[in-house]
Structures are given as structure tokens and as C-alpha cells.
C-alpha positions in Angstrom: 79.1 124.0 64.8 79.1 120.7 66.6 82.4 119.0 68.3 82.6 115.6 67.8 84.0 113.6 70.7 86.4 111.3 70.0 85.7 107.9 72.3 87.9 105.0 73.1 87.3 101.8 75.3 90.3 100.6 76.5 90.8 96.9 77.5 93.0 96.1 80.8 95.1 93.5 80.8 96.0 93.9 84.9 94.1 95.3 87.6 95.3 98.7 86.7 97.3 100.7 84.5 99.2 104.2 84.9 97.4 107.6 84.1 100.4 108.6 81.6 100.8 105.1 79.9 96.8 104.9 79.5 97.4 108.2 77.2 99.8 107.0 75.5 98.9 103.4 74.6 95.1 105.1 73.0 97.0 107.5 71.0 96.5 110.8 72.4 100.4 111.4 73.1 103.2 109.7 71.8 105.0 108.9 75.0 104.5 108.3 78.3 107.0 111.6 79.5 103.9 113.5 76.9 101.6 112.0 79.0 102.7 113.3 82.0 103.4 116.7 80.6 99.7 117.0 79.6 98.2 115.3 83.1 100.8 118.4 84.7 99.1 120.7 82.7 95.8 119.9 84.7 93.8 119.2 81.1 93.5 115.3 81.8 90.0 114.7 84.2 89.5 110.7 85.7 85.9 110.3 86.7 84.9 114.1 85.9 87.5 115.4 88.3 90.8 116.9 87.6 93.6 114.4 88.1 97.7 115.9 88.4 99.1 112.6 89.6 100.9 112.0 86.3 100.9 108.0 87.1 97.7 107.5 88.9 96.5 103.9 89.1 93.4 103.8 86.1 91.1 101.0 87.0 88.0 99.3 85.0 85.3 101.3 85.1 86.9 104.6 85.2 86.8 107.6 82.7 89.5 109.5 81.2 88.6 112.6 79.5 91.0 115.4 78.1 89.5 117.9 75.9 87.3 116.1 73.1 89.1 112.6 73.7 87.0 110.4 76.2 88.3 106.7 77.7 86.3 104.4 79.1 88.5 101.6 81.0 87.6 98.5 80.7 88.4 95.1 82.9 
């Protein structure tokens, strides 16, 4: 049995947006308070390491992962 990953690119329109709203403006939580539940949880990862600050600044060129969901940030 294979997993397929689920991959979004994301497209900033600043030089940065918040860890929770990230999640929440691809579709993986339906509000930003979700978003900070799940990055409390310790499931969310930014550049293959764990991440728990629920609004940490996301900038092009990172990568958000959280289980099979994978976001690639974009300037």
C-alpha cells in the first residue's frame, strides 16, 4: 500500500506569513485557532524540523510538512 502525499505551493504575497494562517489559507485546518492547536500538538515540521511556535514567521523557500500534506512557500 502506497501513501500518496498531498503537495501544495503556496504563493506569498509579503515577506512572510504566520505558521497557523499558512495552514489554514492551503486547506489543512479550517481556522487559524486549528492551526495552532495542530502546530501545539508537535505534528507540523518547517524545514524537516519540528516547529511549536504556533505563529512562526514562514518565509519563501521554506517547507511545511504535517503528516502526508507537504508546502512548499513560495516568494
Amino acid at each position: 500500500m502506497t501513501t500518496s502525499i498531498q503537495q501544495f505551493e503556496f504563493k506569498l504575497n509579503g515577506e512572510f506569513i504566520g505558521l497557523n494562517q499558512l495552514l489554514k489559507m492551503v486547506g489543512v485546518c479550517d481556522s487559524g485557532g486549528a492551526g495552532k492547536i495542530l502546530v501545539a500538538e508537535g505534528v507540523v515540521s518547517v524545514d524537516g524540523h519540528v516547529e511549536l511556535r504556533k505563529t512562526c514567521k514562514i518565509r519563501a523557500g521554506s517547507v511545511v510538512t504535517l503528516g502526508d500534506v507537504r508546502i512548499t512557500v513560495l516568494a
